[in-house]
C-alpha positions as CSV (number, residue, x, y, z in Angstrom):
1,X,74.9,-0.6,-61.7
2,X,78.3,-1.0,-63.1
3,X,80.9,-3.6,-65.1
4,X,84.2,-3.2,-65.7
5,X,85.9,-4.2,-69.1
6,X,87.9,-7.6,-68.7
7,X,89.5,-7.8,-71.6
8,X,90.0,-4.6,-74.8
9,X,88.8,-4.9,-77.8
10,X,91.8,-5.4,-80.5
11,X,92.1,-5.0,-84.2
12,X,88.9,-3.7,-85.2
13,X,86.8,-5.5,-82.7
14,X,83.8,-4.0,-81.7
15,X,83.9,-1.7,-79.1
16,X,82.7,-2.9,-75.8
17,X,78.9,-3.1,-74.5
18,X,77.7,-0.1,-72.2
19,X,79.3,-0.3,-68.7
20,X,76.6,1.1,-66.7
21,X,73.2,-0.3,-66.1
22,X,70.2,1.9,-64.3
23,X,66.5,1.7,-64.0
24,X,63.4,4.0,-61.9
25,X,63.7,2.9,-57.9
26,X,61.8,4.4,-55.1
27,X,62.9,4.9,-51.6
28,X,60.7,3.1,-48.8
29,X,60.2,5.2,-45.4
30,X,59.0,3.0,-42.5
31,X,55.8,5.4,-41.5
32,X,53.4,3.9,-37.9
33,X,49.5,3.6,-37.9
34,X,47.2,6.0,-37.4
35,X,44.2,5.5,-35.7
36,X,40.3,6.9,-35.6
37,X,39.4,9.1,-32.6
38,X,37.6,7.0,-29.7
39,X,34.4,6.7,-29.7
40,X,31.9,8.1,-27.1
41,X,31.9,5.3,-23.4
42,X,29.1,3.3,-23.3
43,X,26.4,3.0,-20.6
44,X,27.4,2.0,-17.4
45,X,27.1,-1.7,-17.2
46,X,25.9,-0.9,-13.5
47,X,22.6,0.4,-12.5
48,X,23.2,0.8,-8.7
49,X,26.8,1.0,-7.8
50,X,29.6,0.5,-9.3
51,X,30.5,-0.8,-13.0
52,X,32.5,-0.9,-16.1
53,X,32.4,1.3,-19.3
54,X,33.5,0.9,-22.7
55,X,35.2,3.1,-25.8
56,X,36.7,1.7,-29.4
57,X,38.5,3.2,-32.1
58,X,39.7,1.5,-35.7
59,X,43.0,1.8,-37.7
60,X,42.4,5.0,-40.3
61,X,45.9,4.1,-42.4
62,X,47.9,0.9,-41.8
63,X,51.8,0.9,-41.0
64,X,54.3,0.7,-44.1
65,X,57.8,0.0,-44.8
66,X,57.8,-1.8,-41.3
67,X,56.8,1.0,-39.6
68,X,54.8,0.4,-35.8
69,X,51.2,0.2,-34.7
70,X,50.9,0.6,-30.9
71,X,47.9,1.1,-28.8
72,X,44.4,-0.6,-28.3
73,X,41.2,-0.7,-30.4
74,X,39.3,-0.6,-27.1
75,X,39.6,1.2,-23.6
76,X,37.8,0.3,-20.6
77,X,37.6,2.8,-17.7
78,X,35.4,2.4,-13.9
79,X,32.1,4.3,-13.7
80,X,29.2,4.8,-11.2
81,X,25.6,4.6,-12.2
82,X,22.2,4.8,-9.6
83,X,18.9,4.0,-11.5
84,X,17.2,5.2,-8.2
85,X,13.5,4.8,-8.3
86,X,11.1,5.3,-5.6
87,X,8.8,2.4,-4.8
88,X,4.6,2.5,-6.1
89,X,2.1,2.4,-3.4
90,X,-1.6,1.9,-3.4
91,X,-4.3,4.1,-2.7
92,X,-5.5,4.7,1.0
93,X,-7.7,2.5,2.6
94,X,-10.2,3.9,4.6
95,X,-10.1,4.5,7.6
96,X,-11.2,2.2,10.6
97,X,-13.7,2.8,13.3
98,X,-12.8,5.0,16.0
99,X,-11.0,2.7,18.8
100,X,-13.3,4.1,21.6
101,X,-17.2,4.6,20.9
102,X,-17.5,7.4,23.4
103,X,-14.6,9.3,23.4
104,X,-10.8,10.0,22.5
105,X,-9.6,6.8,20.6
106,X,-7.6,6.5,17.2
107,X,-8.5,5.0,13.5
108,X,-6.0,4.1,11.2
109,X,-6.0,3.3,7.5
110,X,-3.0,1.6,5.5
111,X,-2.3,1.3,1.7
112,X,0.5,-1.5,0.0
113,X,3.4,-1.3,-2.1
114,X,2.8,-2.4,-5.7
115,X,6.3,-2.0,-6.7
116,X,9.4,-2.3,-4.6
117,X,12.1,0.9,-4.9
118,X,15.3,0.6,-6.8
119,X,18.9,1.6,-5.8
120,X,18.6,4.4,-3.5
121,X,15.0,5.3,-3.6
122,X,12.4,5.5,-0.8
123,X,9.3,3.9,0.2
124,X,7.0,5.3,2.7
125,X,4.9,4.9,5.4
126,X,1.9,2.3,4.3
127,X,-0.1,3.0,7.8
128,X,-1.2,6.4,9.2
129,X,-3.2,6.3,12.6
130,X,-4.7,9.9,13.3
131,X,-6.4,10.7,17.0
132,X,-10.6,10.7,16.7
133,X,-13.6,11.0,19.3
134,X,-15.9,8.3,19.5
135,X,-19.5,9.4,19.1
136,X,-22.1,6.8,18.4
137,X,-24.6,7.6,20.5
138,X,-27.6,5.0,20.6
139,X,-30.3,4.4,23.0
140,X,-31.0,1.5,23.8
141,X,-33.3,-1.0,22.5
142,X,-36.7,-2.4,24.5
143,X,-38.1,-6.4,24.6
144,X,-41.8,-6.4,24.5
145,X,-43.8,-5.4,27.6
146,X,-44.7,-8.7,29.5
147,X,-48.2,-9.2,30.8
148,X,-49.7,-6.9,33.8
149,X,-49.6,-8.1,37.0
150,X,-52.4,-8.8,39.3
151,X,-54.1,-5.5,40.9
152,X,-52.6,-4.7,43.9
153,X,-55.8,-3.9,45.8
154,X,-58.8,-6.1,46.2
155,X,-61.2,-3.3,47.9
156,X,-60.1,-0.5,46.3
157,X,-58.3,1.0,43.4
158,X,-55.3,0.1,42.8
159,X,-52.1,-0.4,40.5
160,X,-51.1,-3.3,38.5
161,X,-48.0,-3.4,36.7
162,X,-46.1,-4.5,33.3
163,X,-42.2,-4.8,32.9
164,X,-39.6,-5.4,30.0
165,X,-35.8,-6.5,29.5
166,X,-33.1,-4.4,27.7
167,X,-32.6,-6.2,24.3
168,X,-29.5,-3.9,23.2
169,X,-27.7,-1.8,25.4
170,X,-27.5,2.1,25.2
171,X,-24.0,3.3,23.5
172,X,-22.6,6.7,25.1
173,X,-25.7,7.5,26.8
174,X,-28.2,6.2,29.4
175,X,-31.0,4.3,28.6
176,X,-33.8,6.6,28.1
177,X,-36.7,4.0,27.8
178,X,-38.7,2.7,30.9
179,X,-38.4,-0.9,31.7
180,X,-41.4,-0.7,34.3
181,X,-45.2,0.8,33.4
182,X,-47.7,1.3,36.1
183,X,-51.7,1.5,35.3
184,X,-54.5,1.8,37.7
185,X,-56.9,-1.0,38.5
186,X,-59.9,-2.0,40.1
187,X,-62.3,0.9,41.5
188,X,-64.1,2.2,45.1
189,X,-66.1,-1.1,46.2
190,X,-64.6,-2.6,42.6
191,X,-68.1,-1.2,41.2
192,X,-70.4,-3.7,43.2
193,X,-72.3,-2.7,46.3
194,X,-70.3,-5.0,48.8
195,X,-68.5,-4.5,52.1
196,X,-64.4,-5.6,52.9
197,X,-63.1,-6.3,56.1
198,X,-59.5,-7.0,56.9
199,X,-58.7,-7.7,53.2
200,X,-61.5,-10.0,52.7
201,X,-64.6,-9.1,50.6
202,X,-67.8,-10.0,51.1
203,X,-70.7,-9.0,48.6
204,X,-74.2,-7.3,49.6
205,X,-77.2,-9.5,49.0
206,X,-78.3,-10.7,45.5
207,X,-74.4,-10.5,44.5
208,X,-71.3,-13.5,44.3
209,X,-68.5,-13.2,44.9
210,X,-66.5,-14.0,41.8
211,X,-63.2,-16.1,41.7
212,X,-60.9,-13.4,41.6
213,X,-61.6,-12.3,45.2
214,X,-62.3,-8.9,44.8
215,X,-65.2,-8.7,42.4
216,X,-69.2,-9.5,42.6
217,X,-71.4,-10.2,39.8
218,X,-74.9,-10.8,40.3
């Protein structure tokens, strides 16, 4: 900096004080921000579909001298994400009994799902039916034989016979058991020495003719 003298020195005044004036200054150059490079997006926030993502950066070296700082510290940018997952099943039942005994029928087994799928992934089939042939075969089963009948003869031999009921049906087959049984009875003169006449009998002399009609005892 600078003065200028006012007034001169006269006589022998002393001469006058320095005019200029200076000290060390710097010049100050506005200069912007600089910033970090972004950092890497973040997960999807979406797992099936569509979603939002994120990125950020920090100021490396600040503005000076009024210089600018322009742009963001984060970014935000659309993204798609599918967390597909197919669904758990269960093991296989087994399989059911042939729908027909005796011939073509089906059987079918089925299984469950322990865990539902995700997004877009598939869940499948939890019944199968596959084509069979029935073949139980089973004869049937016999009631006990009743009592046998009266003999059919009174005069000579004869046949006398014992039935029985079905208790369980055959399966696929015909019955193969008898339900009627036949036996002889009685035997020429029913083994006494008597005479019969028009279905009647009549013993020889010294035998009786026992209760049953057709028999003599002595």
């Amino acid at each position: 900096r600078t003065r200028p003298i006012l007034t001169q020195p006269a006589c022998n005044g002393a001469k006058c004080a320095a005019l200029t004036n200076s000290r060390a200054c710097s010049i100050c150059c506005p200069t912007s921000c600089t910033w970090s490079p972004w950092s890497a997006w973040s997960t999807c926030s979406a797992s099936c579909g569509a979603g939002v993502r994120d990125r950020f950066r920090k100021i490396d070296k600040k503005q000076t001298c009024g210089g600018s700082c322009t742009g963001s510290k984060s970014d935000k940018d659309g993204c798609f994400s599918y967390n597909d997952t197919d669904c758990t099943l269960s093991q296989w039942s087994a399989f059911t009994a042939c729908s027909d005994d005796c011939g073509p029928g089906t059987k079918t087994r089925t299984r469950s799902v322990i865990k539902q799928a995700t997004c877009r992934g598939k869940c499948f089939d939890t019944s199968q039916t596959v084509s069979c042939t029935g073949n139980s075969h089973r004869d049937c089963t016999m009631g006990p034989w009743q009592p046998w009948s009266s003999c059919s003869e009174k005069c000579k031999v004869g046949v006398q016979t014992s039935i029985r009921t079905i208790f369980s049906p055959a399966v696929c087959m015909l019955c193969t058991k008898p339900q009627t049984r036949q036996q002889p009875c009685g035997l020429a003169n029913n083994g006494c020495q008597h005479i019969c006449s028009n279905g009647a009998c009549s013993c020889n002399p010294g035998y009786t003719l026992r209760s049953d009609g057709k028999t003599c005892t002595k």
